[in-house]
Each structure stands twice: as structure tokens, then as C-alpha cells.
N, C-alpha and C positions, 0 to 999 in steps of 0.2 A: 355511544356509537357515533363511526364519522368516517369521512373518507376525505383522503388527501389525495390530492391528483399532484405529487411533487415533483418538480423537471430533476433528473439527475445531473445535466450537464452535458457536454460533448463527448465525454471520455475518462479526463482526466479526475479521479476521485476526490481530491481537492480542491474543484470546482464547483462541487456542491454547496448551496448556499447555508449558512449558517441555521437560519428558520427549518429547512430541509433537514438536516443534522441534526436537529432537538427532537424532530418529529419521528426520524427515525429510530431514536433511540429509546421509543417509547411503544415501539408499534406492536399489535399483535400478529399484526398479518404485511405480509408484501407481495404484492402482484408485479414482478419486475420484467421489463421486455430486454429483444436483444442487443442494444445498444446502450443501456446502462450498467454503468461499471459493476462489476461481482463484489470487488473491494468495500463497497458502500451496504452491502447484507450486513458484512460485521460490525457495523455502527448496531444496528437492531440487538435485542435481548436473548440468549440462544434459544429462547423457549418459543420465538417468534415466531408465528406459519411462513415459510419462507417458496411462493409459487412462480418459476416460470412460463412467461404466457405469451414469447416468440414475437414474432412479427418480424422474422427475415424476409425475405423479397421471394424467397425459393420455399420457406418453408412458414405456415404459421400456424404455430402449436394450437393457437384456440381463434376462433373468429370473436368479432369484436362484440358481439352480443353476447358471447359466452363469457367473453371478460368482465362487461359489465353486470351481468347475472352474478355471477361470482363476487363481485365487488358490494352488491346488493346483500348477497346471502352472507355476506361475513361482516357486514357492518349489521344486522339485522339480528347477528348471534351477539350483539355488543362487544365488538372490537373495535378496535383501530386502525384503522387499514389506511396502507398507503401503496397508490400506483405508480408508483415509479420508473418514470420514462424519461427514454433519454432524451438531453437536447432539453427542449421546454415543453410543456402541456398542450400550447396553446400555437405553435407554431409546425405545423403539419405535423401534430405528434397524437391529435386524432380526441385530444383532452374533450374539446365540444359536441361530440358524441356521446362519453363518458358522462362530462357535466350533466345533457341531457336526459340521459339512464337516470342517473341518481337522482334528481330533479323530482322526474315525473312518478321514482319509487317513493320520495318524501324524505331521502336519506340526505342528511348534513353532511354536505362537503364544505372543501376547502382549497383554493388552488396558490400554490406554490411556484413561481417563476423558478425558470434554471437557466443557466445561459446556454441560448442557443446556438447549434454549429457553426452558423457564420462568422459568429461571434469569437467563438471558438479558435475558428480557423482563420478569422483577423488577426487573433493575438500569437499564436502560435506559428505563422507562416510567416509574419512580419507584413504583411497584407492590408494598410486598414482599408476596410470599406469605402470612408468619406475623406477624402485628400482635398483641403482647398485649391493646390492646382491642376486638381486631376479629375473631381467629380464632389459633387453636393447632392446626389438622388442616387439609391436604391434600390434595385427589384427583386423580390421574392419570389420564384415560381419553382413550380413543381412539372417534373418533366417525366412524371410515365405516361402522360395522354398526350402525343404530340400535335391532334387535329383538334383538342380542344383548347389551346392559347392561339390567342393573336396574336403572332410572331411581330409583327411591323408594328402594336403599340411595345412589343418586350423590347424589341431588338432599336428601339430610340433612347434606351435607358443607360445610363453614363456605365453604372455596376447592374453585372446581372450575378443574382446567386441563384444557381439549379439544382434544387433538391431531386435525389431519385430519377435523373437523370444520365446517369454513365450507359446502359445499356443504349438508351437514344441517342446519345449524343450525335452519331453522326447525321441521324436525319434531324436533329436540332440544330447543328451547324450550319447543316445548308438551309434551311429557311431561313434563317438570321442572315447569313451573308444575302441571301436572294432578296428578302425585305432590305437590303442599303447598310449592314454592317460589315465593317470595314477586314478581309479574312484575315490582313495584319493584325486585329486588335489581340492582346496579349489575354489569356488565358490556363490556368491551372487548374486538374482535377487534384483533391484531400481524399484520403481515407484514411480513417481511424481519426480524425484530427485533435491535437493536444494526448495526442497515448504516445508511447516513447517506440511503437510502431508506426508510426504515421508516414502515412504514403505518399510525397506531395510528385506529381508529373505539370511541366511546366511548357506551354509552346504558344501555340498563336490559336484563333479561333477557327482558321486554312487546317493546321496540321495535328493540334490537340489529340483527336480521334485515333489517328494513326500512332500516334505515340501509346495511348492508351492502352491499343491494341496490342501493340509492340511488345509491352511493359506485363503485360498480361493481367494489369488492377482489375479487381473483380469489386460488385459492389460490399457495403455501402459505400459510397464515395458521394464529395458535394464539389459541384465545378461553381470557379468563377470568372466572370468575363472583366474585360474589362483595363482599363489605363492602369490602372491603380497597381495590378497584378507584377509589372515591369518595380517596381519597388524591391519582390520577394530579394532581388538578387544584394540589395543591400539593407537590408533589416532582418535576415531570416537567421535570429538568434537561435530556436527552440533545436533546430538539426544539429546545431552545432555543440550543441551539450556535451562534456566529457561519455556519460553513460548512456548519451541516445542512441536506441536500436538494441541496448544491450537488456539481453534476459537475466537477472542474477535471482538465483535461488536463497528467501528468506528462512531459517532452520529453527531458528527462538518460538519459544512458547507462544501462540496466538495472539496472547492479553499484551505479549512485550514486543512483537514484532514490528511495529509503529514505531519506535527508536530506531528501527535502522531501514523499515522500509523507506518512510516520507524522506530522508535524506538520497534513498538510490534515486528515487520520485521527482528530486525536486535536480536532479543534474541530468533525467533525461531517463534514467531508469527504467525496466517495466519488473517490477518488486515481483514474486512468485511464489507465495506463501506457501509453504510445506513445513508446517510445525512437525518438530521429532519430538520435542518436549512438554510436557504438561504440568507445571507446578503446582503440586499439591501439599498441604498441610502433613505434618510428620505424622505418622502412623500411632506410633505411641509419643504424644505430648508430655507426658510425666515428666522425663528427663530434665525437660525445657523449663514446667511449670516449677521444678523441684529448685532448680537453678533463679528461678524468677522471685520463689520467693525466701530465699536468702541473698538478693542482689547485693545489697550494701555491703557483702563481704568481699565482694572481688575489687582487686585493682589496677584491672584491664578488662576492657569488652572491646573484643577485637571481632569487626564488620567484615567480611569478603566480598559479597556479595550484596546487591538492592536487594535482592530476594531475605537474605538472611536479617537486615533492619524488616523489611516488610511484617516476617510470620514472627521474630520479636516480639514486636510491638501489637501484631493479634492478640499472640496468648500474654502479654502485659495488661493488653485491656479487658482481657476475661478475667483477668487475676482481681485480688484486691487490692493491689501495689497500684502505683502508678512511674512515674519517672522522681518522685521525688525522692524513689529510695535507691535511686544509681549515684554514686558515689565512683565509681570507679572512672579510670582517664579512657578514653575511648580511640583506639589505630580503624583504622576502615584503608581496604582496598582501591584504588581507582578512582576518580572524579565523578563518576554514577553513583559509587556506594555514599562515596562523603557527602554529596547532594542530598542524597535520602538521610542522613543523619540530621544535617544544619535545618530541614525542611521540618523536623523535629523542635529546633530550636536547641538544639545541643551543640556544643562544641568539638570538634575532631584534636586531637591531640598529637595525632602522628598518623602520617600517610605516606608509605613509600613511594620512591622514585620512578619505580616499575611499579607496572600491577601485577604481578606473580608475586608467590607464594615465597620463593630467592631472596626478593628485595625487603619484602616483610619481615624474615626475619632479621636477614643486616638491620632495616631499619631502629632493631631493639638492643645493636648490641650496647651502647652506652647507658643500657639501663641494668639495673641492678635488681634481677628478676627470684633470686633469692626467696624462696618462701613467697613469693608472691601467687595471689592466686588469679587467675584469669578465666576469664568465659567466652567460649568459641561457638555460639550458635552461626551453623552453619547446614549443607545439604546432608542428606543422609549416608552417599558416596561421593566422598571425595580422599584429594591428597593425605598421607600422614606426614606432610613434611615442617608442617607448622609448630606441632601438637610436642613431636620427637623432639624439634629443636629447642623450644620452648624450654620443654620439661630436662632436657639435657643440662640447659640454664638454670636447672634449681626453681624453672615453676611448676605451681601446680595449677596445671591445664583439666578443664572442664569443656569435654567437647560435649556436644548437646546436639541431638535433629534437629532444626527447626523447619526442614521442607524435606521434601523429596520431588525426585523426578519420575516419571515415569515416560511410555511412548502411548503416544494418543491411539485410542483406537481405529480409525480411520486413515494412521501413516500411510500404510503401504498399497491403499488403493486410491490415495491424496498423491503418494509420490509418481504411481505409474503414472498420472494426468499430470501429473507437473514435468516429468523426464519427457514425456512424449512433444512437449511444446520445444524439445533442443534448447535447452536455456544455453547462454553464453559461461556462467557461472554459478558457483553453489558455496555460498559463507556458512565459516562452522565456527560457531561461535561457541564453544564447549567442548572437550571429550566425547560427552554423553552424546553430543548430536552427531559426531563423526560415529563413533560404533552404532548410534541408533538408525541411522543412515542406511548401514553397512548390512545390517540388523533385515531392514525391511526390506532393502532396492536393491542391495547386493553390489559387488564393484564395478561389475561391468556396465552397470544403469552411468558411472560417471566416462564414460568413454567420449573424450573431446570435449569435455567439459574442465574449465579452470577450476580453481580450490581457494580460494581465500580466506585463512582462517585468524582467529583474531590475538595470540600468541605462540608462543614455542611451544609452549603445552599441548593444545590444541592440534600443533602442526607437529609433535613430536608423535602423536595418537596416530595422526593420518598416514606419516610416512612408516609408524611399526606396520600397517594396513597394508602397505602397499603403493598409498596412492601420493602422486606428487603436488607440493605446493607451492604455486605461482605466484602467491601474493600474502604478505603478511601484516598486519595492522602494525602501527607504529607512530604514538603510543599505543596498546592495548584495548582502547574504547572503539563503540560505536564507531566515534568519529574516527578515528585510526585506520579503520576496516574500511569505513568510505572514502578514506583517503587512498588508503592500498589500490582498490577497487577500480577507480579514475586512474592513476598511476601504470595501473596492469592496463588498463582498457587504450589510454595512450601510448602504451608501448606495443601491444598486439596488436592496432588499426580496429577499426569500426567494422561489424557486420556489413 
């Protein structure tokens, strides 16, 4: 049993520190508040206790003795438990209370640095802190008690950074200015800082407030004072991101959504997970196993899919065979599937131009396919246009399940919460996930929402549906889709 007090970050889920990440991926329990990214549960194991425990300004689901009670009680059942808060532990995030608790209960902790907001909001507003010709000193303070700081030692400080301070602000202003700060001095409130929401309001230490007001920023937000501030206007690379401010709807499988979220993520993105699909092992394996073990009779194994090397090579390693009885030349789909082949240490033999099913077969016409025989493990629904053509060609095609798909149980009350946030767009990365879509949320859930799907296929499904599409990958991957995406997004203008 143990408890980790580990900082999540500012926001962005990839700022979690590496140690943080191991740890969570190991936890039984997570005590997570409201500033640590949701993103960062799914590192955890699904079988994880997974506890909201609040700490907004307006609302807080458990007092902090009830948290630490809780932290006690479940390291005590011999768990793992980790508190997970945003920001750092250790920087007004309440950790040395925590530490305290556990302490005097006799419970092994552990604490875990995260980078904190200021920090945060250095790198991401283009901001730093310490400027050699602008400032060498720091202030920290916290601003919901405004009769409890010494304004005239705060207000002598080169940089001030104001935690929990936006409601006060204006009566923080005017002490500073009344202690001898300058109402010229430049100043910015953050919220959300480093999320591809991020609020940044920019003016002087006179007028800040009124902007605020203006703007109508609600908390949390972090202000900074300060010379340094006057920088934002030429370093504030993070706003200008192709994808910042934009919502795009993730539709893949959970376990695969990480391939195209951390690419929306890393151009400014905010990724919105809504699996429609669940990759499961084929229903009846027979077919697969029957196929596995007379491999060395085919001479072609033809990939579509990562999915379809993946559940392959499960039931290969259930088998008693291994790889040394494929003998056959091996075509794969796309640059993901051939990846998952050579990561095998096999060699691909033939890869079409496109990744559709079209290109695939041209690809075979200078082959002489003749009695040949071939093995298609592939989804349980899909195309016959392979299989038809193939076998048209004088082979003999062996199609096989090796997965199937299904819709998660939790789609359609995962998608109400996801539609209702107005995403800017919604990637369909499959058929399956446009009719499963269609299936749970129905079409009017995508009203002013774009469509970017990841081929002809895909976008031939959406428009039999009804519904139009703005943007198409090109090539066919991931990376195509993130391409399309940026492309559409500089063509439509920014939220």
C-alpha cells in the first residue's frame, strides 16, 4: 500500500511527467480534482477505482479531510492510490495537508512534481518569467485573502504571479498601484493555460480588470504582472496553432485513439474522445486457427488493417506454429499496417499506392494468381471487393475473421456529453463509425459540425447518410486526416 500525491500538470495531458505516467499506469485507485486533465484516467488500468473529489471555487465535492480520509482508507485496503492534482502537489495545490494526513496515519506516500501553471503559462503564452532584461525575481502569491498579503512587499516584485486571484482582482490592483506600482505595468489573465481552450486577456495593471470584466473570463484563471508580459506579443507561438480553439471529435477504438488524438493535441487541438468502436477478438476463432495451421500452404497473406496483423499473431501465438511456417509473400494496406508487419521483422512484398481496397487489387495485376492460394484475415464486416476480385483472377481466397467490431456500451450517453461540448468537428475514420454514429446520436446531433473522414469509402458511407464532407485525408492515414483537418481549419477561420 502507498499513496502518491502526483502533480498532473497545467492542463495539457502531455505534460505529465514521465515518473507520473508509470505510476498511473499501475494504480488501483485515483483521487483526481478539477483541474487535472480526464485524458490522463486512461493511462490507469480499466479496472482502476476512478474518484472525483472537485475543488472548484464554486463547488467542492468533498472537503479536504474527507479526501484525505479517503486516501487513508484505500491505501489501508492495500492499494495504490494516486492523488492526482492539477498543477504541482506542492504549489498551492494543498499537497502539504495531504502529506500531513498520511503522515500522522503511518501511510507511505510519495510525492511527484508536475509542472506548475506558471510554468505552464510561461511556455505556452510565450511569457517567460525571468527575462535578463526585464526581471531576475519572482512572486508567488495567492489572491482570495486580499487583507492577508503585504501588498507594498508584493507589489516591489519585478514578476508577480496571482494564483486564485480573478475575482479580486480589482481590489488587488488598486493596492499595488496605491503601494508605488506602476498602473502602466503590463499584465495578462490565463485560463485554462496550455489546453487548446486557453483564455489568455492581455492589458496593463490600470485596465486589466475591466477587460476581464468585459470578456466575461470566469475563474480558474492565473494573472501575471509584470515587464516580461509585453514579450506575449512576439513569442505567443501556442494561439497560433493551426488546430487551437478547435474541438475535433476522436471515433476509433479507445486503446487506438492516441494515433490521431496526440497529433490534433500537439497543433493546438482539444482531441474528444467518443469511441464508436470496440475491437474484439473474432467470435468464432476456428476459421482463423484452421487457416493458421496449414499456413505454409498459402502464397499470399494479405494485411488491411494493424488490427488484422495484431489478432493474427494472437491466435499464431496460441497455436503451436510460430512464424516460421509462413512461407507465403505478404501485400499489407497503408503505412500503419506495414509498420505492424516489419515490427514483426517480416518483410512486406507489396503495398499499394492508395490504401483502398481499388489500389490493392491493381496492385496484383502483374501477378500471376492462378491457383494460387491466399489468406485474408481480416474484420468480420467488411468489403467483398477483394476476395471477388482475387478469386475472379483464378485464386483461391481464404477469407478468415480475425476481429470484429462492435459499439461500446457507453456510446450514446459518451456521445450526448461529447455533442453537447459543440465540437468544431467529428473524424470517421471507418464506415463502422459513421453508421455507428448515426446508430447512437442520430444525424441531427451533427448540425454545424464539419466531417472529416479518412477515404472515399468512409465519405461514400456518409454522404449515402445524408450527411456532407468538408475534408478528406489524403493519403488515407492518420497522418492525412491531420493533415485534411489543419487544411479545413485554415480554410474555415478559427473559433
Amino acid at each position: 500500500m502507498k499513496v502518491y500525491l502526483v502533480g498532473a500538470g497545467p492542463g495539457d495531458p502531455g505534460l505529465i511527467t514521465v515518473k507520473g505516467r508509470k505510476i498511473l499506469e499501475r494504480a488501483g485507485a485515483i483521487l483526481y480534482d478539477h483541474l487535472a486533465s480526464e485524458r490522463l484516467l486512461d493511462l490507469a488500468p480499466p479496472e482502476a477505482e476512478r474518484v472525483y473529489v472537485g475543488k472548484k471555487r464554486s463547488a467542492h465535492e468533498f472537503s479536504q479531510e474527507e479526501i484525505s480520509a479517503m486516501l487513508v482508507e484505500r491505501a489501508r485496503a492495500g492499494k495504490i492510490v494516486v492523488r492526482l492534482k492539477g498543477g504541482d502537489p506542492f504549489i498551492f495545490g494543498r499537497g502539504g495537508e495531504e502529506m500531513e494526513a498520511l503522515a500522522a496515519a503511518g501511510i507511505p506516500f510519495e510525492i511527484v512534481p508536475g509542472v506548475t501553471t506558471p510554468l505552464g503559462i510561461a511556455a505556452y503564452t510565450g511569457v517567460p518569467l525571468t527575462h535578463r532584461e526585464h526581471t531576475s525575481a519572482v512572486t508567488f502569491v495567492t489572491g482570495h485573502d486580499v487583507g492577508a498579503i503585504d501588498w507594498s512587499r508584493v507589489g516591489a516584485a519585478e514578476t508577480i504571479v496571482l494564483f486564485m486571484g480573478l475575482v479580486n482582482f480589482p481590489a488587488i490592483a488598486r493596492e499595488l498601484i496605491r503601494h508605488g506600482r506602476s498602473p502602466a505595468t503590463p499584465a495578462m489573465a490565463v485560463r485554462w493555460a496550455t489546453r487548446p481552450d486557453q483564455q489568455t486577456i492581455a492589458g496593463t495593471l490600470e485596465d486589466l480588470a475591466s477587460r476581464i470584466a468585459d470578456a466575461g473570463m470566469k475563474p480558474p484563471a492565473t494573472i501575471v504582472i509584470g515587464e516580461v508580459v509585453a514579450l506575449r506579443e512576439r513569442f505567443n507561438w501556442y494561439e497560433k496553432l493551426p488546430l487551437f480553439g478547435k474541438k475535433i471529435v476522436v471515433t476509433r477504438d479507445r486503446q487506438q485513439a492516441a494515433e490521431l488524438a496526440e497529433p490534433i493535441e500537439e497543433l493546438g487541438g482539444e482531441a474528444l474522445l467518443l469511441p464508436l468502436i470496440e475491437i474484439r477478438e473474432a467470435e468464432d476463432p476456428a476459421p482463423l486457427d484452421g487457416a493458421i495451421k496449414n499456413l505454409e500452404s498459402y502464397d499470399w497473406l494479405i494485411f488491411t488493417s494493424v488490427n488484422g496483423v495484431r489478432f493474427f499473431m494472437k491466435r499464431l501465438d496460441r497455436s503451436w506454429r510460430d512464424l516460421r511456417a509462413l512461407k507465403a509473400r505478404i501485400c499489407a494496406i497503408g503505412p500503419a499496417t506495414r509498420a505492424a508487419v516489419e515490427a514483426l521483422h517480416l518483410k512486406v512484398d507489396k503495398m499499394p499506392e492508395e490504401y483502398v481496397a481499388e489500389t490493392l487489387v491493381k496492385a496484383f495485376e502483374g501477378e500471376d494468381l492462378r491457383w494460387r492460394r491466399i489468406l485474408l484475415p481480416r474484420a468480420a464486416v467488411a468489403r467483398d471487393l477483394i476476395p471477388v476480385e482475387l478469386k475472379r483472377r483464378g485464386a483461391i481466397v481464404d477469407v478468415v475473421e480475425a476481429y470484429r467490431t462492435v459499439i461500446p456500451e457507453d456510446a450514446a450517453g459518451r456521445a450526448r456529453e461529447v455533442m453537447a461540448r459543440r465540437p468544431d468537428w467529428i473524424t470517421f475514420t471507418s464506415s463502422s463509425t459513421v453508421t455507428n454514429f448515426l446508430s447512437v446520436a442520430g444525424k441531427e446531433a451533427l448540425a454545424g459540425v464539419k466531417i472529416a473522414s479518412i477515404g472515399p469509402v468512409t465519405s461514400a458511407t456518409a454522404r449515402e447518410n445524408g450527411l456532407e464532407v468538408t475534408a478528406e485525408a489524403r493519403p488515407h492515414t492518420m497522418e492525412g486526416l491531420v493533415r485534411a483537418l489543419a487544411g479545413g481549419a485554415r480554410q474555415t477561420g478559427r473559433v
